[in-house]
N, C-alpha and C positions, 0 to 999 in steps of 0.2 A: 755068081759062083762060076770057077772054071776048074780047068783041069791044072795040078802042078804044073808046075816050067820049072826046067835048068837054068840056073841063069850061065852067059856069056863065061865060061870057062877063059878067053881073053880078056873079056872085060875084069873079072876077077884081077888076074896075072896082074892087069897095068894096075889097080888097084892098092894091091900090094907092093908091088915095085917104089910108087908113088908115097904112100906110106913109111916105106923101109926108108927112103931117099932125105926124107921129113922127119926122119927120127922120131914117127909115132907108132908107139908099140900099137899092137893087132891082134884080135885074134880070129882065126878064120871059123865061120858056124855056119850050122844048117840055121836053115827059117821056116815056120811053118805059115810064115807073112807074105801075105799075097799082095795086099799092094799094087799099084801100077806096074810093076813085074809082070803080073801074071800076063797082061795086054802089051806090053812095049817089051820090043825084043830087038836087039839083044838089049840085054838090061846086065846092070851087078848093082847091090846094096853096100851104103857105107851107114852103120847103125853106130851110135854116140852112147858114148857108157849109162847108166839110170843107178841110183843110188838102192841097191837091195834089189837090182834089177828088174825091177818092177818100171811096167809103160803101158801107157793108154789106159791112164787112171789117175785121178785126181791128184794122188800121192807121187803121181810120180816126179824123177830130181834127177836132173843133170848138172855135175859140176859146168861151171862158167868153162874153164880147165879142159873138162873133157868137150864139152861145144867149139871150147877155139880150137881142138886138134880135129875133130870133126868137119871144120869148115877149114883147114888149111888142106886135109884129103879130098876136101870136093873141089878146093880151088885147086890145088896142083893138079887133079884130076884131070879138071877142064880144060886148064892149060894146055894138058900132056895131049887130050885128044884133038885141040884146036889147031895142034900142027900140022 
């Protein structure tokens, strides 16, 4: 257990930028997911669409679709801050 974290108000920005850049729609949301967030800072979240948006459950379903726009925002990502 900890205490909430903000994530990276920057890291966010380049997120989106990166996203917008890739032509993959977004939408920006709270989390109540703490996750390695909560200990690695600065941090920001890139979450992958779930079918009835259900996750961390048996049932849950990610289009293939939405997984490869997921992973084109983590790799542009990476890219963006590897320079």
């Amino acid at each position: 257990r900890g205490d909430p974290v903000m994530l990276s108000a920057e890291l966010v920005e380049t997120v989106v930028e990166v996203a917008t850049a890739l032509n993959v729609p977004f939408t920006l949301m709270d989390s109540g997911a703490g996750h390695d967030a909560m200990f690695l800072s600065p941090s920001a979240m890139v979450f992958v669409a779930t079918k009835d948006g259900i996750s961390h459950n048996k049932a849950e379903f990610s289009d293939p679709v939405d997984i490869e726009a997921g992973l084109k925002v983590m790799t542009g990502l990476a890219h963006r801050l590897a320079l």
